[in-house]
C-alpha positions as CSV (number, residue, x, y, z in Angstrom):
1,X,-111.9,-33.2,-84.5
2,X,-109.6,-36.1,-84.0
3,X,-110.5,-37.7,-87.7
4,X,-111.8,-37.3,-90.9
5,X,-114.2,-39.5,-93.2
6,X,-111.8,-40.7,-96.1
7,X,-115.9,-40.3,-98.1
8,X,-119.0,-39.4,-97.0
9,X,-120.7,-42.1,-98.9
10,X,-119.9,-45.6,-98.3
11,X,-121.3,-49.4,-100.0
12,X,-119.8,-51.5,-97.1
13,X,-116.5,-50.1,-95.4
14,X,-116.1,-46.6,-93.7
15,X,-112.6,-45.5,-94.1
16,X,-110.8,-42.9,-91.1
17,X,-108.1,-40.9,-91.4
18,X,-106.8,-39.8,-87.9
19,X,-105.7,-36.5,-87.1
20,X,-104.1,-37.1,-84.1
21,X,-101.2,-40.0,-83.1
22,X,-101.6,-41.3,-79.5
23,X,-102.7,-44.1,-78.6
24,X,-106.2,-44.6,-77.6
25,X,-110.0,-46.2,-77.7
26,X,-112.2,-45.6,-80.7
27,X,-115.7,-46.2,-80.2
28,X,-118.5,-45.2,-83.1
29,X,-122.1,-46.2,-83.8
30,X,-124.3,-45.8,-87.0
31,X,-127.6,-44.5,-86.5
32,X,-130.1,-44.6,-89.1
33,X,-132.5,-40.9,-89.8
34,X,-134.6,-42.4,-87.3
35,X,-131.5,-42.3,-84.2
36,X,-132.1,-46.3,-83.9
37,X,-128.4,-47.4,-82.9
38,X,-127.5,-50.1,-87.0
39,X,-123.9,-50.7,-85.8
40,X,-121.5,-50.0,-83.5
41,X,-117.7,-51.2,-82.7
42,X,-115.2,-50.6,-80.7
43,X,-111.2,-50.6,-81.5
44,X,-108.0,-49.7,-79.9
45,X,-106.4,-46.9,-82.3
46,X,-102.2,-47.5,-82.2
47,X,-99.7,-45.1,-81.8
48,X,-99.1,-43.1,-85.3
49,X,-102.1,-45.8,-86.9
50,X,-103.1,-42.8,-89.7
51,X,-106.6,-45.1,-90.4
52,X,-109.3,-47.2,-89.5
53,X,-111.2,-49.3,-92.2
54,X,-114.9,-50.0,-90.4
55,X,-116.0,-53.1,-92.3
56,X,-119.2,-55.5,-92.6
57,X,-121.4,-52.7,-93.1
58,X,-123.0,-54.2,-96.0
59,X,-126.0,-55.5,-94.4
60,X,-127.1,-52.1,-93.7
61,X,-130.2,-51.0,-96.1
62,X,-129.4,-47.9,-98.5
63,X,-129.6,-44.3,-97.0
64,X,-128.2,-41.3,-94.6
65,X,-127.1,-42.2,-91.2
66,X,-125.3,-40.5,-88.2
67,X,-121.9,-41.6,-87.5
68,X,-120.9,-40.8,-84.0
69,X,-117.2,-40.8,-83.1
70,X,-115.8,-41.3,-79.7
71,X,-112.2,-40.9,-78.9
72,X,-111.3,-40.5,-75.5
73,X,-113.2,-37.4,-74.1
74,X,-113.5,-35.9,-77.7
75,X,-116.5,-36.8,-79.5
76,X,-117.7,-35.9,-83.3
77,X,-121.1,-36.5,-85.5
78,X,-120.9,-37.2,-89.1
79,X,-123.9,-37.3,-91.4
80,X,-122.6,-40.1,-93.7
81,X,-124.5,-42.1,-96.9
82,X,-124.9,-45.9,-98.1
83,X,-125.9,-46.2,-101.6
84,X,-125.5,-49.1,-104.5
């Protein structure tokens, strides 16, 4: 686990805290209960950057979705929520 969900419920910005401080590429997509891909982004994650703030996520209807986290070779699923 290379980082942590600040919440697991979100209106519009999904906030990471990273566990680990090198350098690398940070790619995540939302998917909806369904698995349809709602968002994804990539970012270039700084030496000792300590979190990410995913915004423009308020488009996205209410409800659970996957959040799938991709950092280098490491990779990590969290079920995350969107509500009012």
């Amino acid at each position: 686990m290379f980082a942590k969900l600040k919440s697991p419920v979100f209106i519009d910005t999904v906030t990471l805290e990273f566990l680990c401080h090198e350098p690398s590429s940070l790619r995540a997509v939302l998917k909806n209960e369904e698995g349809r891909v709602c968002s994804k982004m990539e970012t270039r994650v700084e030496k000792d950057q300590k979190v990410f703030k995913w915004n423009g996520l308020n488009d996205l209807p209410y409800g659970v979705y996957t959040l799938e986290l991709c950092q280098g070779e490491e990779e990590q699923s969290e079920r995350i929520i969107k509500r009012i």
